[in-house]
N, C-alpha and C positions, 0 to 999 in steps of 0.2 A: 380857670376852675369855675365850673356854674355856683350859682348862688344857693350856700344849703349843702354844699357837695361832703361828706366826710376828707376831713385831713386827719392824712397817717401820723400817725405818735411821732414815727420815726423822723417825721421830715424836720420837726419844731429843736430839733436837736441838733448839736454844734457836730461840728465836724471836727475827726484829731487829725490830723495828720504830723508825721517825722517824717525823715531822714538821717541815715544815719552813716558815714562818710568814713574811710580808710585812705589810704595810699591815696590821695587826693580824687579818689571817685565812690558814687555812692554803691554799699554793697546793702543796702535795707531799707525799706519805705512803706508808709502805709497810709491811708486814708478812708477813714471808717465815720461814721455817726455813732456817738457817744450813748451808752449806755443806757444815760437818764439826761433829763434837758437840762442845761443849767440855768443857777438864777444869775448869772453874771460873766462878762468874758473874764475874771480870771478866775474865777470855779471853771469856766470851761478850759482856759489856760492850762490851771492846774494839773483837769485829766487829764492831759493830752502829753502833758509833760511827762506825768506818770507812766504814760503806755511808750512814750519815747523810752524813757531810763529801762523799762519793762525789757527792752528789744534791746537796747546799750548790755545790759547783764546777758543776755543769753547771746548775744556776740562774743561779748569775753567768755562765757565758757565752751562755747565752739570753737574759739580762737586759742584759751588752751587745751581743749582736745587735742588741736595738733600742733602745739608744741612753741605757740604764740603769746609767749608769757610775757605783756607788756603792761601790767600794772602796776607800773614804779610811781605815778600818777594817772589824779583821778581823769574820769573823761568828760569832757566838756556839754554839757547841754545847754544849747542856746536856746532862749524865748523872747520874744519881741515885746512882751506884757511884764512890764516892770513891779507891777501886785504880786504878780506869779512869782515873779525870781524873789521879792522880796520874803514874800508870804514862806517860801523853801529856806530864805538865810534865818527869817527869827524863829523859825518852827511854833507859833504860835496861830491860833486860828482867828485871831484881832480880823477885823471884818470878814472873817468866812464861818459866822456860827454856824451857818445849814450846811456847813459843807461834812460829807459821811466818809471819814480818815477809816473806813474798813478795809483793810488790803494795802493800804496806799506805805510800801515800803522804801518809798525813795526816802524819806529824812533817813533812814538806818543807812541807807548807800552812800547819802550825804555824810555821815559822822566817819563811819567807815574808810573811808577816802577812794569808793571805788566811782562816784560823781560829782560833778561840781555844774550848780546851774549860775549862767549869766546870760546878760540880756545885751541884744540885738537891736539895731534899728529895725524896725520893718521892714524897711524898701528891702531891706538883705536877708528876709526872710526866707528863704529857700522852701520849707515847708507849705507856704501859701498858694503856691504852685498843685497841691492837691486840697488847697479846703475853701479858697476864694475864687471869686469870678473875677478875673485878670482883662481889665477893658484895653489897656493899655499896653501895647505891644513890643512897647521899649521895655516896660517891665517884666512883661512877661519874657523876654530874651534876657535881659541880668539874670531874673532868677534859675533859667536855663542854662548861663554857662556860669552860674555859682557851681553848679554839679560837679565841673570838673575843676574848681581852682585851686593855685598851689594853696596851699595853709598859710603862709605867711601874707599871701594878699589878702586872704580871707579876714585875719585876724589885725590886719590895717583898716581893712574897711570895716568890721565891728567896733572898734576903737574911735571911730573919725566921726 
């Protein structure tokens, strides 16, 4: 970029990216630039979480449109930013004064019992796969056949 050049708004802005996994393959995903810029990765964590859970909710109610009534328990949303999962258990806004809780209806999903956020290592971040530049090719193949793994591996390797 020449010196002087205008930078777009958009670029200074995090990227969300989810996935959102069934039957042990992904049936939802996205990767979008965030709204407004954040002042921190878990304000930007946060969003991102939010538009995940956003797409979790309108799963289940496509899923009971025809007749996939599986919310005997909540659904699991991972995050790799331990602020973020934390910042969703105490529902208090303790180091995110700037953050703008307008719309943001995950805690009511959280109480509810139709979600539940925990954290991730990163390396197993599946997600990262559409918001980082992946130099590494051994990593960039784990997080590609995360897509399709049983659940109980998956849920060995977030544990470990």
């Amino acid at each position: 970029v020449p010196v002087g050049s205008e930078i777009k708004m958009f670029k200074l802005r995090s990227m969300s990216g989810y996935m959102v996994v069934r039957s042990g393959g992904p049936i939802a995903w996205a990767s979008v630039h965030q709204e407004r810029t954040s002042r921190s990765s878990c304000e930007a964590e946060v969003r991102a979480t939010d538009e995940c859970a956003k797409e979790v909710l309108s799963v289940h109610l496509r899923g009971k449109d025809i007749g996939l009534n599986d919310d005997a328990s909540a659904t699991k949303v991972h995050n790799d930013n331990q602020g973020c999962v934390d910042w969703y258990k105490t529902t208090t806004t303790a180091g995110m004064k700037h953050m703008d809780l307008h719309g943001n209806a995950l805690w009511e999903s959280i109480h509810m019992g139709e979600i539940s956020i925990h954290h991730i290592p990163g390396v197993i971040n599946c997600a990262d796969i559409f918001t980082k530049e992946l130099k590494d090719a051994s990593h960039f193949c784990l997080l590609r056949d995360l897509f399709m793994m049983d659940r109980s591996n998956f849920d060995r390797l977030a544990h470990s």
